[in-house]
PDB file of the backbone (N, CA, C, O) and the ligand in Angstrom, with CONECT records:
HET     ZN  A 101       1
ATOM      1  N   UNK A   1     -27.950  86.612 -14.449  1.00  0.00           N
ATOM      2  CA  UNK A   1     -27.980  85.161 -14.286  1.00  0.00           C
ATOM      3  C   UNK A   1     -26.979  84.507 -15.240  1.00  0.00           C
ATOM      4  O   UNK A   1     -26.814  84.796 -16.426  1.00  0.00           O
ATOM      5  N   UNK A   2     -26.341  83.578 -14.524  1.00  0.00           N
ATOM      6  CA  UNK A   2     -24.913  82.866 -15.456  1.00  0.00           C
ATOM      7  C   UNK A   2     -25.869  81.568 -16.552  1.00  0.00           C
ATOM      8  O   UNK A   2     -26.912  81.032 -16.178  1.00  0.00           O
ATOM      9  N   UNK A   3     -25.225  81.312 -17.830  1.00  0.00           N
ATOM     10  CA  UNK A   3     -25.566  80.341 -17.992  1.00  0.00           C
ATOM     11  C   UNK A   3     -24.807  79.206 -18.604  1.00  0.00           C
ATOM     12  O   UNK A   3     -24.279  79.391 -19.700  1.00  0.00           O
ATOM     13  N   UNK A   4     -24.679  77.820 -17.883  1.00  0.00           N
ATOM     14  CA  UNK A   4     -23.444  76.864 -18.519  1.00  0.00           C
ATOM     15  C   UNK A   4     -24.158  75.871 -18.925  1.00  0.00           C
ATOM     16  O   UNK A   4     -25.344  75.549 -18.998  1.00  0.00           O
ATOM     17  N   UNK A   5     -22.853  75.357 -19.237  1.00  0.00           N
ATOM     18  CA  UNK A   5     -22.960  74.214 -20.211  1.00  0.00           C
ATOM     19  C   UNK A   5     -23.001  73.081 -19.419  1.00  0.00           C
ATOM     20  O   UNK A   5     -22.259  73.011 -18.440  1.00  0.00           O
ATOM     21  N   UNK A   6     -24.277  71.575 -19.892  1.00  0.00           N
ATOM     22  CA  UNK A   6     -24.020  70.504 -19.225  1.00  0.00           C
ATOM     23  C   UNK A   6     -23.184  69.693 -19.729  1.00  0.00           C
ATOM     24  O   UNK A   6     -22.717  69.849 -20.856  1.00  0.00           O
ATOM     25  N   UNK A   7     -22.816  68.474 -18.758  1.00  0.00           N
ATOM     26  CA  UNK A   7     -21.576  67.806 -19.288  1.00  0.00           C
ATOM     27  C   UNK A   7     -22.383  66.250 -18.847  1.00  0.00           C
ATOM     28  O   UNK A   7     -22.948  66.182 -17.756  1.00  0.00           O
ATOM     29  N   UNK A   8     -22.374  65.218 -19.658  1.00  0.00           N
ATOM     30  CA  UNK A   8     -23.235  64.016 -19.357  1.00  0.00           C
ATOM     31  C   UNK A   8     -21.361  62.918 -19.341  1.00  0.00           C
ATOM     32  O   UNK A   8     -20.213  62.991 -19.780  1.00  0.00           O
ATOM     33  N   UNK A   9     -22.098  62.191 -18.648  1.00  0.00           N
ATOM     34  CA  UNK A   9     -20.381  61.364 -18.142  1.00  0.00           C
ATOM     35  C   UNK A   9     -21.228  59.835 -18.424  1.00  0.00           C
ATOM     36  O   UNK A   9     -22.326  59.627 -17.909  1.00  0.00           O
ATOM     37  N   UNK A  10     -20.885  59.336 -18.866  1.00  0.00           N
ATOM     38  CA  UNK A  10     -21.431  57.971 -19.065  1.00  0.00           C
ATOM     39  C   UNK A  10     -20.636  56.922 -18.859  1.00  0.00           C
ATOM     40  O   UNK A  10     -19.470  56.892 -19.253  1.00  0.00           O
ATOM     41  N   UNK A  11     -21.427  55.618 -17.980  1.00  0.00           N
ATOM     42  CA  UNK A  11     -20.012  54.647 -17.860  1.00  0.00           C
ATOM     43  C   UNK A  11     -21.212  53.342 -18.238  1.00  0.00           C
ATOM     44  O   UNK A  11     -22.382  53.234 -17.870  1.00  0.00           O
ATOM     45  N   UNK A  12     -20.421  52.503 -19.062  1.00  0.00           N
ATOM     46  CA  UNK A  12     -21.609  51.075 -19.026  1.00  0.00           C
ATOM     47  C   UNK A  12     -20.683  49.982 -18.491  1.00  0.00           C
ATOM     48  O   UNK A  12     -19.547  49.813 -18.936  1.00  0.00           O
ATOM     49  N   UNK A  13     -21.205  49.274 -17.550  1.00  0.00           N
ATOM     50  CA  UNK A  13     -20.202  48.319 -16.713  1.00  0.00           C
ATOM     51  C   UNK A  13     -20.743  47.060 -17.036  1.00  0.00           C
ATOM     52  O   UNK A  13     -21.957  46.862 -17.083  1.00  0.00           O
ATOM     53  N   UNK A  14     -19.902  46.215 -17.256  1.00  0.00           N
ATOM     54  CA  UNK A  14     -20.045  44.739 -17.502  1.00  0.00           C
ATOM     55  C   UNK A  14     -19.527  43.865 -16.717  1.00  0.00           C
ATOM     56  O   UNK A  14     -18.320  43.857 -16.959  1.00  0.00           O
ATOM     57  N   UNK A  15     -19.833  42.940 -15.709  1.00  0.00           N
ATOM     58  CA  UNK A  15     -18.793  42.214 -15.080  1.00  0.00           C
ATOM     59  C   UNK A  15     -18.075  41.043 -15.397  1.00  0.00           C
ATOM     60  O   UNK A  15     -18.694  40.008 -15.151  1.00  0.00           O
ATOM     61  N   UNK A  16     -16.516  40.857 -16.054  1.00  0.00           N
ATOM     62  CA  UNK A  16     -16.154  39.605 -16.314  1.00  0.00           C
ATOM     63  C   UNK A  16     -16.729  38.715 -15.933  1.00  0.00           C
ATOM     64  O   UNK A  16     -17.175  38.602 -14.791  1.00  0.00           O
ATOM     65  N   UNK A  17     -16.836  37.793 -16.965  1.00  0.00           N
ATOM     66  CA  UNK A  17     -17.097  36.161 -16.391  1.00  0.00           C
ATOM     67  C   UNK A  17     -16.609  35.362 -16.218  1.00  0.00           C
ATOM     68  O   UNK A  17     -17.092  34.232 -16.159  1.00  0.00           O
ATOM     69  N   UNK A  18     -14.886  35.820 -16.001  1.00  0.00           N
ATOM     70  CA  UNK A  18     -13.997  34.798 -15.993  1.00  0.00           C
ATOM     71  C   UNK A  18     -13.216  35.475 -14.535  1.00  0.00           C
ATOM     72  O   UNK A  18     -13.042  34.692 -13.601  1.00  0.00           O
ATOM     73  N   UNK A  19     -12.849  36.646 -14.406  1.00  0.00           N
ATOM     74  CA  UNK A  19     -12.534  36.907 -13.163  1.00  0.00           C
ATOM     75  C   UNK A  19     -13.652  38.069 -12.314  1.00  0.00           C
ATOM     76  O   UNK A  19     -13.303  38.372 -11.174  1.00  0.00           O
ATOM     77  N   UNK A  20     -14.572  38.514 -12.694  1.00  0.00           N
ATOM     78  CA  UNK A  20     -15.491  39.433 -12.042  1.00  0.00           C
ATOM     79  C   UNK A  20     -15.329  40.530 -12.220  1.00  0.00           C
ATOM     80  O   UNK A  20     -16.176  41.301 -11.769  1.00  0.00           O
ATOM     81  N   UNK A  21     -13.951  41.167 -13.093  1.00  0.00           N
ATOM     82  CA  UNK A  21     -13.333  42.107 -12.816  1.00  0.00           C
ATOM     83  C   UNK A  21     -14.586  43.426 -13.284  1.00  0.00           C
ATOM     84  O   UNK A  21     -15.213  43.085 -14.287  1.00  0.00           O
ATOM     85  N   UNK A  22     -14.913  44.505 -12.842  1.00  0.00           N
ATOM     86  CA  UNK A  22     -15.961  45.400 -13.514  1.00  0.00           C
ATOM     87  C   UNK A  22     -15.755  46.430 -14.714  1.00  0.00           C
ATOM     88  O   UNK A  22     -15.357  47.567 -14.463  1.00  0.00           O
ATOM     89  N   UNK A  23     -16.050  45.993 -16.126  1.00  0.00           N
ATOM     90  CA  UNK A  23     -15.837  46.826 -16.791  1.00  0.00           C
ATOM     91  C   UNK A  23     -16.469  47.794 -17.065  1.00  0.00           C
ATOM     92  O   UNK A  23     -17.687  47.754 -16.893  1.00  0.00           O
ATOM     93  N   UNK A  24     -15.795  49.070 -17.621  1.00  0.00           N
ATOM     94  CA  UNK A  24     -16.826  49.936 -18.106  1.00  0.00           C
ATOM     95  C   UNK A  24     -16.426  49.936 -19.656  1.00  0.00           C
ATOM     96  O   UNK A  24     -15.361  50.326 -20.133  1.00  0.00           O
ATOM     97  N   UNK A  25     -17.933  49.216 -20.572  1.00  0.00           N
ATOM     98  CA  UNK A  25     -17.335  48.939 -22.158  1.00  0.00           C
ATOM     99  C   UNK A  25     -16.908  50.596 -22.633  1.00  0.00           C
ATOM    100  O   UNK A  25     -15.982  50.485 -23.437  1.00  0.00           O
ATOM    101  N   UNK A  26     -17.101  51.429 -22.513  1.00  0.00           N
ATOM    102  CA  UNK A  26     -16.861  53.059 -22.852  1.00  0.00           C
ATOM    103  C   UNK A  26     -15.343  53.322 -22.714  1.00  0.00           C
ATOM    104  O   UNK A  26     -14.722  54.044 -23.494  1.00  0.00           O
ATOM    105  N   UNK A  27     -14.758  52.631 -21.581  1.00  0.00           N
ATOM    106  CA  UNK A  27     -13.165  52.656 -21.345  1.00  0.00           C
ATOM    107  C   UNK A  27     -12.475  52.181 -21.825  1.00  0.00           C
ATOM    108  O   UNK A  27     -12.463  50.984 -21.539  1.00  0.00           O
ATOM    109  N   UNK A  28     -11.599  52.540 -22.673  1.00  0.00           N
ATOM    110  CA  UNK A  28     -10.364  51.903 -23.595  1.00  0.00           C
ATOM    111  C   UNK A  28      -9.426  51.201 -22.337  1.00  0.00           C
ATOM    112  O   UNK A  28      -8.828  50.226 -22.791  1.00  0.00           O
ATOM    113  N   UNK A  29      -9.214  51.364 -21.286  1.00  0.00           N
ATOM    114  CA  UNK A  29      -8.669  50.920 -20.727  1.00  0.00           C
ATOM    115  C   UNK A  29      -8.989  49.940 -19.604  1.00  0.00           C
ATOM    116  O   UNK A  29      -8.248  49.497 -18.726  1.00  0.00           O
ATOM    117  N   UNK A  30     -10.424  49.688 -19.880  1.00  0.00           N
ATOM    118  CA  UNK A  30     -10.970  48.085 -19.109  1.00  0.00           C
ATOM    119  C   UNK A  30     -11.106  47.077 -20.328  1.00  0.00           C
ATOM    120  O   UNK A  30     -10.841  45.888 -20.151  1.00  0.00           O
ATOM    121  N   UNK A  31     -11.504  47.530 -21.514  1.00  0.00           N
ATOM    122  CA  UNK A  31     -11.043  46.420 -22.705  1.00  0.00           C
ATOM    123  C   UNK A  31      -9.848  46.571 -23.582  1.00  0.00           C
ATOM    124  O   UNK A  31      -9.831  46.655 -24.810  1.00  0.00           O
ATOM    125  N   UNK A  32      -9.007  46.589 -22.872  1.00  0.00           N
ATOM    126  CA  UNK A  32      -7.463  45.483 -23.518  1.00  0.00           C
ATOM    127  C   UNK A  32      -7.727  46.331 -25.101  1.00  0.00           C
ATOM    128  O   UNK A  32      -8.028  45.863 -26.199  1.00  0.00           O
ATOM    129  N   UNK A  33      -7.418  48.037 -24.576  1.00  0.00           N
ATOM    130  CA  UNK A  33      -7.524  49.214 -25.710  1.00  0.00           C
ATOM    131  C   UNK A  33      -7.955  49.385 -26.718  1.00  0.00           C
ATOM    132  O   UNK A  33      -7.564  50.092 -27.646  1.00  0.00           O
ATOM    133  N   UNK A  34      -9.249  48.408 -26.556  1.00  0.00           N
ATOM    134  CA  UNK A  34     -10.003  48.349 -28.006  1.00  0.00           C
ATOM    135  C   UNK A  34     -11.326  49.600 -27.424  1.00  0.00           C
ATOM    136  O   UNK A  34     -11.929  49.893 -26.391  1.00  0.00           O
ATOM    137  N   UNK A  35     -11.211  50.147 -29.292  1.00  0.00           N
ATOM    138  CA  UNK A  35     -12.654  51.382 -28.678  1.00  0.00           C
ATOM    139  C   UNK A  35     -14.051  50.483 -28.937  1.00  0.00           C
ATOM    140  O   UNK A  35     -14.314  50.111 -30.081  1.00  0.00           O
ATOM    141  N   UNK A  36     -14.607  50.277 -28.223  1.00  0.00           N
ATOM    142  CA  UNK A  36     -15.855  49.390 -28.785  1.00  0.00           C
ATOM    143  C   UNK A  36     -17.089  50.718 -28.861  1.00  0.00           C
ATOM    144  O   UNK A  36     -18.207  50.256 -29.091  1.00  0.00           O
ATOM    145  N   UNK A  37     -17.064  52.096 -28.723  1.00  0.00           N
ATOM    146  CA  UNK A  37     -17.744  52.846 -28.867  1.00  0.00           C
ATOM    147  C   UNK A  37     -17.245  53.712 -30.459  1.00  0.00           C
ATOM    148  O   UNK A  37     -17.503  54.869 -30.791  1.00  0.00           O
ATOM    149  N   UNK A  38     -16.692  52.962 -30.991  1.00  0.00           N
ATOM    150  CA  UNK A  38     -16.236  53.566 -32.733  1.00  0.00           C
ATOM    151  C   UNK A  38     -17.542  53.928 -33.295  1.00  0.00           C
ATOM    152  O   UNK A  38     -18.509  53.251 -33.642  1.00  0.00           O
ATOM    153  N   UNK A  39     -17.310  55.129 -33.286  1.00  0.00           N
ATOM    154  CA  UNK A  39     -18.452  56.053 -34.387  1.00  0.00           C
ATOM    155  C   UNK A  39     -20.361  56.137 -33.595  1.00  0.00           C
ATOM    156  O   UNK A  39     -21.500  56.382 -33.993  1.00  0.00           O
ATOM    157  N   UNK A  40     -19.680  55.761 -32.340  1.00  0.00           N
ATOM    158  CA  UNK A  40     -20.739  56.082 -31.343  1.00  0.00           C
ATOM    159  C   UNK A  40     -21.891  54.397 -30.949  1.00  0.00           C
ATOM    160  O   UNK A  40     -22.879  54.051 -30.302  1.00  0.00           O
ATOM    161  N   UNK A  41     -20.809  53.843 -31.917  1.00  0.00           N
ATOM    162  CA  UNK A  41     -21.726  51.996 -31.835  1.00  0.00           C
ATOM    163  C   UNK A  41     -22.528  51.975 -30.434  1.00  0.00           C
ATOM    164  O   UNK A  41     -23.753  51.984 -30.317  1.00  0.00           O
ATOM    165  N   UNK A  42     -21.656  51.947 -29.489  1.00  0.00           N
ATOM    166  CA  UNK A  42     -22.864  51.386 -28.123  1.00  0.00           C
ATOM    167  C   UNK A  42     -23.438  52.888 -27.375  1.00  0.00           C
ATOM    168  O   UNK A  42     -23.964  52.731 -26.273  1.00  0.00           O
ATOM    169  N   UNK A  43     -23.375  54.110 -27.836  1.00  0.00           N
ATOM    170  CA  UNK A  43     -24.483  55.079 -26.966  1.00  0.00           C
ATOM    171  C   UNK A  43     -25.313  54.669 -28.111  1.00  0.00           C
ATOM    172  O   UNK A  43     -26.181  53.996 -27.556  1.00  0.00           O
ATOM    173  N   UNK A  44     -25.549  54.664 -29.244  1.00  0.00           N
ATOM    174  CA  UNK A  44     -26.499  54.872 -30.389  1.00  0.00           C
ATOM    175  C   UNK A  44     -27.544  53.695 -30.014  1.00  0.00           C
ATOM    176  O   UNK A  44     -28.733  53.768 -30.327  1.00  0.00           O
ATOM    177  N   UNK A  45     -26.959  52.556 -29.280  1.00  0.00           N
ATOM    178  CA  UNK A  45     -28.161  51.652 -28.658  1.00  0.00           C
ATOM    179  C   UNK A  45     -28.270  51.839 -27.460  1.00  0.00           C
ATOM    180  O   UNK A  45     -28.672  50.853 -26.843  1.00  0.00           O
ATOM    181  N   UNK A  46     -28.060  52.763 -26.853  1.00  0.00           N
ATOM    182  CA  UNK A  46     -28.602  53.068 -25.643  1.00  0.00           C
ATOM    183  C   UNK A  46     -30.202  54.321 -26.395  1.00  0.00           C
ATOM    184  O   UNK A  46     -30.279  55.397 -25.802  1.00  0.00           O
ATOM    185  N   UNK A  47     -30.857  54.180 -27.108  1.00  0.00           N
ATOM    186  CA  UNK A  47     -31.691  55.181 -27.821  1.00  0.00           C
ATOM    187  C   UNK A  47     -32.358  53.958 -29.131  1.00  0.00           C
ATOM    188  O   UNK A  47     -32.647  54.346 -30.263  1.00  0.00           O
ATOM    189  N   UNK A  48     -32.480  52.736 -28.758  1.00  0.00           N
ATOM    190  CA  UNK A  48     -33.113  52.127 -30.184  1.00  0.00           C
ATOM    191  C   UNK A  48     -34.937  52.542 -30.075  1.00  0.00           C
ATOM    192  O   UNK A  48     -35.827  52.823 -29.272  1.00  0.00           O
ATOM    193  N   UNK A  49     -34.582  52.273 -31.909  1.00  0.00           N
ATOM    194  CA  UNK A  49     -36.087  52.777 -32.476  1.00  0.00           C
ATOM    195  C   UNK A  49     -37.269  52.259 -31.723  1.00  0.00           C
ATOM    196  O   UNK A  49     -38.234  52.957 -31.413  1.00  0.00           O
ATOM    197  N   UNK A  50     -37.098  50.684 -31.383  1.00  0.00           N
ATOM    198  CA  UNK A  50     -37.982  49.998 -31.099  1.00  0.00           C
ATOM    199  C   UNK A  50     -38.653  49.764 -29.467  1.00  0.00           C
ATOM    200  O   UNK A  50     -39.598  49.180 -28.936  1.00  0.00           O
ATOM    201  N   UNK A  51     -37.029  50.974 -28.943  1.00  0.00           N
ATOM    202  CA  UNK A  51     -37.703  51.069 -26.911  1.00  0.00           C
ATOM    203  C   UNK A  51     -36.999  49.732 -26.316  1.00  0.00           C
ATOM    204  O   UNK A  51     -36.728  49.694 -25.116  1.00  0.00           O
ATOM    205  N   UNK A  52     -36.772  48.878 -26.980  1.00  0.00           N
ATOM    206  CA  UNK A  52     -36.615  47.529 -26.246  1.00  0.00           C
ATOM    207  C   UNK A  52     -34.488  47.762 -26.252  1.00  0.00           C
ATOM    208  O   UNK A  52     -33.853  48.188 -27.217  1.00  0.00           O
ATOM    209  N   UNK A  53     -33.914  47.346 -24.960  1.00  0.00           N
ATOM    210  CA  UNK A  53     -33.313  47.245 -24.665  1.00  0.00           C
ATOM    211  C   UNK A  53     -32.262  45.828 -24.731  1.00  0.00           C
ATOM    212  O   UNK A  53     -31.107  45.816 -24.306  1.00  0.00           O
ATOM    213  N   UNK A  54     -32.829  44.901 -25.240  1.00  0.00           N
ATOM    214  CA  UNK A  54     -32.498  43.476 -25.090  1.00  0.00           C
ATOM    215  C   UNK A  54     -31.533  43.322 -26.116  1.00  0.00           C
ATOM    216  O   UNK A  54     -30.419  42.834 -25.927  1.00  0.00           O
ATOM    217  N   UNK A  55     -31.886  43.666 -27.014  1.00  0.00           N
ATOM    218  CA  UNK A  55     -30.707  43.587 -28.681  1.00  0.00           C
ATOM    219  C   UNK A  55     -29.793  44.824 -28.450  1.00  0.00           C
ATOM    220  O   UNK A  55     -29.265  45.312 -29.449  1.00  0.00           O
ATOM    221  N   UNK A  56     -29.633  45.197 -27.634  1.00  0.00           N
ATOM    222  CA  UNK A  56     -28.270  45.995 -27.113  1.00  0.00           C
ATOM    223  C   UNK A  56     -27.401  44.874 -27.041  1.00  0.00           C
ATOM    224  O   UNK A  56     -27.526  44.011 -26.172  1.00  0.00           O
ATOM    225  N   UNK A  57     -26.385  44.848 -28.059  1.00  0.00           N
ATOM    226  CA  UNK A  57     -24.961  44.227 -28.112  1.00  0.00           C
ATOM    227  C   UNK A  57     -23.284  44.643 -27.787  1.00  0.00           C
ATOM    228  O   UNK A  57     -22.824  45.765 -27.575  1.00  0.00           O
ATOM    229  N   UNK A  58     -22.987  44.090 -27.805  1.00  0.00           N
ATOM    230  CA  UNK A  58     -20.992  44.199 -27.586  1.00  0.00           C
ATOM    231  C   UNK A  58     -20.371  43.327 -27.708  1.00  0.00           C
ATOM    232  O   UNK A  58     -19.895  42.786 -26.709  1.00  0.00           O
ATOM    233  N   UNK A  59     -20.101  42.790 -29.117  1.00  0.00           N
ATOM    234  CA  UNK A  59     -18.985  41.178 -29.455  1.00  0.00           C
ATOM    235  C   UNK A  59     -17.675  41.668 -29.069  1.00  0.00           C
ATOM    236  O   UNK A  59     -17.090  42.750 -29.118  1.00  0.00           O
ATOM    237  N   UNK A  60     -17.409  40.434 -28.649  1.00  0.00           N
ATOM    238  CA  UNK A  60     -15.166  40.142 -28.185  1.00  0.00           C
ATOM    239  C   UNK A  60     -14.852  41.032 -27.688  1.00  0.00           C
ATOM    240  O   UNK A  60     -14.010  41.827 -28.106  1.00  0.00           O
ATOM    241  N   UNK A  61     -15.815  41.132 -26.104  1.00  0.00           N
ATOM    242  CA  UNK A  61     -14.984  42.034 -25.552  1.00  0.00           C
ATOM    243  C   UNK A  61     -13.853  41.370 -25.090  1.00  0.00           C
ATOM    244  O   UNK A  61     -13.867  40.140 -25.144  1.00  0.00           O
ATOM    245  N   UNK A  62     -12.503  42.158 -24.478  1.00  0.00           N
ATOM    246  CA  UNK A  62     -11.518  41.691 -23.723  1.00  0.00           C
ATOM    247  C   UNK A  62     -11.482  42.094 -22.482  1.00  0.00           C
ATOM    248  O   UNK A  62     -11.901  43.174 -22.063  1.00  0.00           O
ATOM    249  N   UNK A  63     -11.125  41.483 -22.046  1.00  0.00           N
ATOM    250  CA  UNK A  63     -10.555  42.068 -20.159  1.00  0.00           C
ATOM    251  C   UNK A  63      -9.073  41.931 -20.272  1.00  0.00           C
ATOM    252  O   UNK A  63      -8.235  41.092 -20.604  1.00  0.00           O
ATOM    253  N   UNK A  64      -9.178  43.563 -19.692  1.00  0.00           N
ATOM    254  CA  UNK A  64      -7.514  43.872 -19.305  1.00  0.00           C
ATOM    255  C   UNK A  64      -7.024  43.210 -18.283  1.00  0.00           C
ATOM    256  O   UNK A  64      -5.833  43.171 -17.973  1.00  0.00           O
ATOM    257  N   UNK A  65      -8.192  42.511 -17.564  1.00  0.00           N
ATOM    258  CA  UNK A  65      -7.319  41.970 -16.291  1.00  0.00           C
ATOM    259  C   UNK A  65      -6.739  40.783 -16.659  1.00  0.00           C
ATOM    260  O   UNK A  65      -5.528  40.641 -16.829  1.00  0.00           O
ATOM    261  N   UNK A  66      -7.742  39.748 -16.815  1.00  0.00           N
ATOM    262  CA  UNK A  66      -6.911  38.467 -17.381  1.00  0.00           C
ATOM    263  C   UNK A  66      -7.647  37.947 -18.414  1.00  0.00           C
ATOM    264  O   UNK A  66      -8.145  36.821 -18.408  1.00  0.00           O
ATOM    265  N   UNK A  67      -7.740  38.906 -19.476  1.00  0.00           N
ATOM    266  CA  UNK A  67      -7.753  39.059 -20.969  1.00  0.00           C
ATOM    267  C   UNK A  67      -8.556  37.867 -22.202  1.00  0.00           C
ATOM    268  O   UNK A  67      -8.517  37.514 -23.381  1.00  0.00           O
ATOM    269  N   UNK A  68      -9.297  37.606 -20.813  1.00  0.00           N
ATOM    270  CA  UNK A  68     -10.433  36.506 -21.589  1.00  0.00           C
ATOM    271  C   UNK A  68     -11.540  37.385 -22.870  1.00  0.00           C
ATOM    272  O   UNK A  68     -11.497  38.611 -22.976  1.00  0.00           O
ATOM    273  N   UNK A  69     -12.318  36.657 -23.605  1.00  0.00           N
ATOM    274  CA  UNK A  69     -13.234  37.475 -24.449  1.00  0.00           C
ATOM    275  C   UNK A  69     -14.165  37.128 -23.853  1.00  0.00           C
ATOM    276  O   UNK A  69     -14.205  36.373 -22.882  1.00  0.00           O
ATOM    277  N   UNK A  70     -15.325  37.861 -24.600  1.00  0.00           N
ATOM    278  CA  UNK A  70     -16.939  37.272 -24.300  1.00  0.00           C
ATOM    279  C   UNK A  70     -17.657  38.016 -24.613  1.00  0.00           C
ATOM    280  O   UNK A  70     -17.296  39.160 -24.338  1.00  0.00           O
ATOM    281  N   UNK A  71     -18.817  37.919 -25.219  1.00  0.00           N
ATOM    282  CA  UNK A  71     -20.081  39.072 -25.852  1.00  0.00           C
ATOM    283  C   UNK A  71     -20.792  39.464 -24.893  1.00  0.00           C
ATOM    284  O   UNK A  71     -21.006  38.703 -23.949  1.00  0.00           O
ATOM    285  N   UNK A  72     -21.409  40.981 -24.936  1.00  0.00           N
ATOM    286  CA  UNK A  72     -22.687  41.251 -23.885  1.00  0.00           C
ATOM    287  C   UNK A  72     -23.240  41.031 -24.496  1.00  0.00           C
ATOM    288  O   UNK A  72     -22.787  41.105 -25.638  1.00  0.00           O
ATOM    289  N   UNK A  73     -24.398  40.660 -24.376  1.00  0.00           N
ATOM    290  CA  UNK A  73     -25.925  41.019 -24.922  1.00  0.00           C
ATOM    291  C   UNK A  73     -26.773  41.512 -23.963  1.00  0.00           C
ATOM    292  O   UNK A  73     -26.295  41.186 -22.876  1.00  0.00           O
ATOM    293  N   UNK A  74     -28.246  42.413 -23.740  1.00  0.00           N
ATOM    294  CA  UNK A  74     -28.916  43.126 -23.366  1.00  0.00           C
ATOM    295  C   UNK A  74     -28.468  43.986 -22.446  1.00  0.00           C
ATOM    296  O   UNK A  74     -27.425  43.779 -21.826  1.00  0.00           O
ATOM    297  N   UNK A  75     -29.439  45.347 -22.221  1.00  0.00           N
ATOM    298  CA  UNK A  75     -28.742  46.492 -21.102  1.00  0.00           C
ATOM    299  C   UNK A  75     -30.042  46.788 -19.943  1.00  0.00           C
ATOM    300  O   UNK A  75     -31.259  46.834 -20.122  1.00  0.00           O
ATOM    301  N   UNK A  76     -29.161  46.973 -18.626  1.00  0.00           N
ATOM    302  CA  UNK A  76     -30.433  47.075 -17.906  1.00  0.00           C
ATOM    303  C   UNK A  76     -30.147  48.710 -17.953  1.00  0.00           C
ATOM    304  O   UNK A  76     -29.098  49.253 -18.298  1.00  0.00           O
ATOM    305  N   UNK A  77     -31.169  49.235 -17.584  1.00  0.00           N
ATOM    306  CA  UNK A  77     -31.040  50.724 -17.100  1.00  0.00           C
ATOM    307  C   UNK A  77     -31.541  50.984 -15.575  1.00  0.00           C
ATOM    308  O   UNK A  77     -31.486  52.115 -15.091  1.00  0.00           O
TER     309      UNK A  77
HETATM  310 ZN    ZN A 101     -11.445  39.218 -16.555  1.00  0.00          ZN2+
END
């Protein structure tokens, strides 16, 4: 019997609020090449102490499309 390795792929999508465009905050290349996952910041709240999902954050994001900012706040799953 073979045995491998799993591979977990994660995407968290946000939709602009200025053009709709769909981001995924994990992609350097839907926010205007900023890493907003530095040192694991947004999986580490996908796992908070408290279970609650709502104080899941992401300040200034950008859109690569037409490069507006804007904060997330809460995550659905
Ligand atoms: Zn946009």
């Amino acid at each position: 019997m073979d045995t491998v390795s799993a591979r977990l792929d994660i995407e968290m999508f946000v939709d602009c609020p200025e053009c709709e465009h769909m981001i995924d905050l994990l992609s350097e290349r839907d926010t205007d090449e900023y890493d907003h996952n530095e040192e694991g910041y947004l999986l580490r709240q996908m796992f908070p102490s408290n279970g609650s999902h709502d104080d899941f954050e992401c300040k200034k994001v950008t859109c690569s499309q037409c490069k507006c900012t804007f904060n997330v706040k809460g995550l659905e799953w």
